[in-house]
N, C-alpha and C positions, 0 to 999 in steps of 0.2 A: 504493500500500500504506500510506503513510503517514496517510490519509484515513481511512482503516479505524483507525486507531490515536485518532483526535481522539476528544474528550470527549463531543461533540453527538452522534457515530456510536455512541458505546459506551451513554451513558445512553439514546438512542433508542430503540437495540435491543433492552437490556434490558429498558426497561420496558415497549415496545407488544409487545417479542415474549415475554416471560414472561406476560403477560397474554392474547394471544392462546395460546398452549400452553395454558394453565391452563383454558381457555374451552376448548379443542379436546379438553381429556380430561376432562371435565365431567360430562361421561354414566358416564363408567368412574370417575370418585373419587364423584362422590356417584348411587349405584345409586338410593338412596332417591326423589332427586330436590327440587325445592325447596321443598315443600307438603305434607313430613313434618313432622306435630307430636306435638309431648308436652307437653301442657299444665303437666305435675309442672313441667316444666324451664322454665315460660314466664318472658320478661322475666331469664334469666343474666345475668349480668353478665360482660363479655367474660374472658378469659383464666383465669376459676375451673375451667373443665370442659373435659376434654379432647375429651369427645365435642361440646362446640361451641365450640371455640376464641375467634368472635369473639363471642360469646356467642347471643342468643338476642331473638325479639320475642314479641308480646306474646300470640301464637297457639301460641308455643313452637318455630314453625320455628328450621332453625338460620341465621343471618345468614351465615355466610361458602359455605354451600351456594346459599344465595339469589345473591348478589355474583357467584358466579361464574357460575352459572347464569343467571343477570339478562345477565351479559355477553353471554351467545350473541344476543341480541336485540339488544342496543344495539350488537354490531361487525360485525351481518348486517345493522342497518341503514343505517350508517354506511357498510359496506364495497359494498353492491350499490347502493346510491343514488347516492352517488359515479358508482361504475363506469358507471353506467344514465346519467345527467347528461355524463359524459367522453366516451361514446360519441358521444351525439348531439348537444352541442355541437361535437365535432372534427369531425363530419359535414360540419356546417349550416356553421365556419368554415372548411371548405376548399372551400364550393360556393361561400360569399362571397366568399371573400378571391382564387379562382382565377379565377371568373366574371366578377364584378363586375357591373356593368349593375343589370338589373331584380333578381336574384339578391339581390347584397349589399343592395341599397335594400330589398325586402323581408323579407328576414332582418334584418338591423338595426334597422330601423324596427319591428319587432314587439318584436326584442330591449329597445326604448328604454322601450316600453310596458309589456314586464314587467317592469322595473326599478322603472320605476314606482309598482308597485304594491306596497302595504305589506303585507310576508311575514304578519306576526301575521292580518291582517285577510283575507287570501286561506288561509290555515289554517285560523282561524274558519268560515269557510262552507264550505273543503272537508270538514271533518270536521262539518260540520253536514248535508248534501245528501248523503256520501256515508258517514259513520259513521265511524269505529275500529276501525282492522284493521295489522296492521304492512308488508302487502304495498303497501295503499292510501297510507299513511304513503312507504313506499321511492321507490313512483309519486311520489307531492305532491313531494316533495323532490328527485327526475331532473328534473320537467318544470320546477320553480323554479329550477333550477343551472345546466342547459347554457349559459346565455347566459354565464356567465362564462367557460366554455372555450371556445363560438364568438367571442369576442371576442379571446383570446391566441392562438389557434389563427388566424384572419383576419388578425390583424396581423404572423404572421409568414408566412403565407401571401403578403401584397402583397410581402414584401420578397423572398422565396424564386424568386417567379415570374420575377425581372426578374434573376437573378442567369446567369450566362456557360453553368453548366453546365441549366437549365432552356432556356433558350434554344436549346442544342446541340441537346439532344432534340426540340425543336418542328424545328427545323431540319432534321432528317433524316427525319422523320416519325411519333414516339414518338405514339401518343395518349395525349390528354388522362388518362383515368383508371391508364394505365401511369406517366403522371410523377406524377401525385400519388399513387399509392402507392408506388414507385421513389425518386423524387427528394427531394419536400415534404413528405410524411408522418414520414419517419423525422428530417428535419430542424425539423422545428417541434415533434415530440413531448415533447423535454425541460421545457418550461415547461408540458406538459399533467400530467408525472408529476409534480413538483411539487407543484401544485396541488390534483393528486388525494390525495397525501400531507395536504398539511395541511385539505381539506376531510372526509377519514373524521375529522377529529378535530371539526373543526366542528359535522360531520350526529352525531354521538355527544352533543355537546350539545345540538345542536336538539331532538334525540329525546327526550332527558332532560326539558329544559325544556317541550316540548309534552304528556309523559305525564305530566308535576307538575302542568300546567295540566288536563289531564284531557282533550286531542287528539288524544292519540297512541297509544300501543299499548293494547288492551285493560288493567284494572285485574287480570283474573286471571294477567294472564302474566307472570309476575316480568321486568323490566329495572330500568336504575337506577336511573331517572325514577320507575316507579312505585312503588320502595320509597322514595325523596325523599321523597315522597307521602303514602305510611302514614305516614311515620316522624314527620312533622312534629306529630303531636299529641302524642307522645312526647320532645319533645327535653329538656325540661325532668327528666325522670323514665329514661328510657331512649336516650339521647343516641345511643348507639352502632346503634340499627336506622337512622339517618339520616347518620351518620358513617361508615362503612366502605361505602355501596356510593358516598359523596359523592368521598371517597378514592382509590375503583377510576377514578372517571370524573376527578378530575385527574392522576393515575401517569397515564394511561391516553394520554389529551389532550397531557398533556407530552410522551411518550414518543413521538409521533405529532409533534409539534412541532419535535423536536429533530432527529428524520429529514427533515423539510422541509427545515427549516433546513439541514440536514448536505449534502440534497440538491440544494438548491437553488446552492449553493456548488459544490459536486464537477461541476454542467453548466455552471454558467458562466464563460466563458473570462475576462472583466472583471473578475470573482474572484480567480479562480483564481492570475489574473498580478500579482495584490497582492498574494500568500502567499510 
């Protein structure tokens, strides 16, 4: 109970879950949607008008409708990329790390080579061959991650396999995929949640930085990357169309950071017993 009281727990949740709330009734506070203009109102200036609090760009949309609306894009791709990546790296590292043999050698060995290879430049030509679409984006970003979780998921898999109660079950006759969901799954999972924690924050800014780059989500579908994007000719004259959704994505990331961190703490027992 006392965990739930720490400062990393409290700011964490705060910020990634006021943010996610605000994103999940998005649809119900702004009806209008984010691609209402009133050109009279273009270019406000933030906190003059009530009807656009964080003021307004240069199409007259209103920026804090966009911001939150932007969000449902960059935390749907952040949150199911992840997921999609978590899956089928803990797959591939329990077929690894339980198997071994020709298994782990070819799964690692493929792992080695997609390490390999330079993210920006395999982006580049996926969104060249296959275009800009946010689903194609969620895909790019599962198939470039799993190796991270077949790799912590594997290495706690060799250790798990060789321990008294794994053994017990081989000993009486448990099959193989009853001990790895029974026995190894629930025991190697904490460094998967984790992980998954602080990489929605990571895949939120890849998302950003590949749709600033002009990669990633379509340019008519508000995220935060692609008002980054617009905003940049403006910074100098309308500072705030590139400042409030820049804003959403560090609350956003922190808040997501703080929960790792929080979490990552609260599973580990080498931690734990230093508090």
């Amino acid at each position: 109970m006392n965990r739930l009281r720490s400062l990393e727990f409290i700011l964490g949740a705060g910020l990634s879950g006021g943010m996610a709330l605000a994103v999940l009734l998005s649809d119900w506070l702004f009806a209008g949607g984010a691609d209402a203009m009133d050109l009279a109102m273009r270019l406000t200036l933030p906190f003059q008008s009530f009807a656009h609090p964080l003021g307004t760009d240069p199409l007259g949309r209103d920026v804090l409708a966009r911001v939150i609306l932007g969000g449902q894009v960059s935390l749907t791709v952040g949150v199911l990329s992840v997921a999609g990546a978590a899956v089928v790296g803990t797959f591939a590292g329990l077929i690894a790390g339980y198997y071994r043999g020709p298994w782990d050698l070819v799964l690692m060995r493929w792992a080695d080579v997609q390490l390999a290879l330079p993210f920006i430049l395999v982006a580049i030509t996926f969104a060249a061959i296959l275009g800009t679409d946010m689903w194609k984006l969620i895909a790019f970003m599962a198939i470039s991650q799993w190796v991270q979780y077949a790799r912590v998921v594997r290495s706690a898999t060799i250790v798990l396999r060789e321990r008294e109660f794994v053994l017990s079950a081989h000993a009486v006759g448990v099959r193989d995929h009853a001990i790895i969901r029974r026995h190894i799954l629930p025991n190697a999972i904490a460094p998967v949640l984790v992980l998954m924690t602080l990489n929605v924050a990571n895949n939120i800014l890849l998302e950003s930085s590949l749709t600033f780059l002009g990669l990633g989500i379509d340019p008519l579908i508000p995220s935060w990357g692609g008002m980054l994007s617009d905003g940049r000719t403006y910074l100098q004259t309308a500072w705030w169309v590139s400042f409030f959704p820049g804003l959403a994505i560090m609350l956003t990331v922190l808040g997501l950071n703080l929960l790792g961190d929080w979490l990552r703490d609260a599973v580990d027992p080498t931690t734990r017993s230093q508090r």
